[in-house]
Structure formats: structure tokens, C-alpha cells
C-alpha positions as CSV (number, residue, x, y, z in Angstrom):
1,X,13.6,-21.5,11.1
2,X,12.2,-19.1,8.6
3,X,12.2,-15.7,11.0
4,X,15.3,-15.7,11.2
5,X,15.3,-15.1,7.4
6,X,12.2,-13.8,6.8
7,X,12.8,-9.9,6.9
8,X,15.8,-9.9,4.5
9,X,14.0,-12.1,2.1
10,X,10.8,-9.8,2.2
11,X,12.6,-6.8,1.4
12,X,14.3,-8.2,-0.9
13,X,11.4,-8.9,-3.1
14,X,9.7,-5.9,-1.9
15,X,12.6,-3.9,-3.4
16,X,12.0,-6.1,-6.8
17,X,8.1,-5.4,-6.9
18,X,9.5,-1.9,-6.2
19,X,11.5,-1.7,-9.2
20,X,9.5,-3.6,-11.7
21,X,6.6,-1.6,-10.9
22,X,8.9,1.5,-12.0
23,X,10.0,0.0,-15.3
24,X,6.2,-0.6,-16.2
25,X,5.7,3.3,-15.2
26,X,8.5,4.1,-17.8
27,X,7.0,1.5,-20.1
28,X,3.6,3.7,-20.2
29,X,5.9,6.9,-20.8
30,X,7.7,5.7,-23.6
31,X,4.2,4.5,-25.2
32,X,2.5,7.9,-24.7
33,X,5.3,9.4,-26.4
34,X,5.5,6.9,-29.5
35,X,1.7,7.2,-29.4
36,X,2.2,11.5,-29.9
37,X,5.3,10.6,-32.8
38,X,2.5,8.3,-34.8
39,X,4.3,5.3,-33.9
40,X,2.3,2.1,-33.4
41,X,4.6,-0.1,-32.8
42,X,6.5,0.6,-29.6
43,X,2.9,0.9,-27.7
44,X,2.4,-3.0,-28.6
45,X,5.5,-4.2,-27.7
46,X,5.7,-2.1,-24.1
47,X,2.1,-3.4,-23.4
48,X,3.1,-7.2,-23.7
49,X,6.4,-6.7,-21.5
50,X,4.3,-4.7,-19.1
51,X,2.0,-7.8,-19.2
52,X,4.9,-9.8,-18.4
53,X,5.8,-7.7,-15.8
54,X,2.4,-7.9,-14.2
55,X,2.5,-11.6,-14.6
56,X,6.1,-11.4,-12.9
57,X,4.7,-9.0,-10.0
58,X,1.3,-11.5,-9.2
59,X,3.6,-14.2,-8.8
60,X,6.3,-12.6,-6.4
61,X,3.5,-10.9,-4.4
62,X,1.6,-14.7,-4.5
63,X,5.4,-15.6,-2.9
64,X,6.0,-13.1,-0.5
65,X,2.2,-13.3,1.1
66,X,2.6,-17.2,1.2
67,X,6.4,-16.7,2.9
68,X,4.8,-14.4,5.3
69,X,1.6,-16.5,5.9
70,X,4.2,-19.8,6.8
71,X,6.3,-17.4,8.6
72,X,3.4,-16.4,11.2
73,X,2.1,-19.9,11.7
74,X,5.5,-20.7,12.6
75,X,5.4,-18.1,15.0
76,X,2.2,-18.9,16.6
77,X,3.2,-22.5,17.1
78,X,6.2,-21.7,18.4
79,X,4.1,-19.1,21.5
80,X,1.4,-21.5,22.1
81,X,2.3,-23.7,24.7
82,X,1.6,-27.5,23.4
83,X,-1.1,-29.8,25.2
84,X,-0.2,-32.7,25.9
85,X,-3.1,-35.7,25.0
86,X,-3.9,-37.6,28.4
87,X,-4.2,-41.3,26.8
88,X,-6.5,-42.2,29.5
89,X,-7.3,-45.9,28.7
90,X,-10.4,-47.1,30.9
């Protein structure tokens, strides 16, 4: 059953988004402040790991909706009560 596991694991990767979304926060620091020293490297490589983290954020977000989305239809199926086809042959 996935409720039963379904908080923990959504925190979990809430707590992840969390953090990467920090990092790439840090990544725009550092680049302003290679930008102000005249260096042009550091600005390229922090915007293809913030890319990467981007990429890495879609994809757990993508996760975490679909978990969430199976985890409600299993709820709903599990409330409704189930009809029973009457196999009425004439």
C-alpha cells in the first residue's frame, strides 16, 4: 500500500529539492563574485551544474507529483464503495 509510505518518502525528496535548490543559490553567489574578480571561467562551469541541477529538480518534482498522484487514486478506490455488475442474462 503506498500511504503507508507515502509521507516519509515525500519529505524525503522535498528535503532534497530543498537542498539542491540551495546549492544552485550558492552557485549564482559564487558566479556574481568570479564575475566582480574578472573571472570567466567559474560563471560557465556553475551555470552547467546549475543546469544539471535544474535537470535533477524537474525530474524529482516529475517523481514526487506522480507518487502523490498514484497515492490519491489509491485512496479514492480504496473509499468508494465497489458496484457490483448484475450479469442479468435474459
Amino acid at each position: 500500500m503506498l500511504s503507508g509510505q507515502g509521507s516519509t518518502l515525500l519529505s524525503g525528496v522535498n528535503a532534497i529539492i530543498g537542498i539542491l535548490s540551495a546549492i544552485q543559490l550558492w552557485l549564482v553567489a559564487a558566479s556574481l563574485e568570479a564575475l566582480y574578480s574578472n573571472d570567466l571561467v567559474t560563471p560557465q562551469v556553475a551555470l552547467v551544474a546549475s543546469v544539471v541541477l535544474a535537470l535533477v529538480n524537474a525530474l524529482l518534482c516529475r517523481h514526487a507529483l506522480s507518487f502523490d498522484r498514484r497515492r490519491q487514486d489509491e485512496r479514492r478506490r480504496a473509499s468508494s464503495p465497489r458496484r457490483v455488475r448484475s450479469g442479468g442474462a435474459s
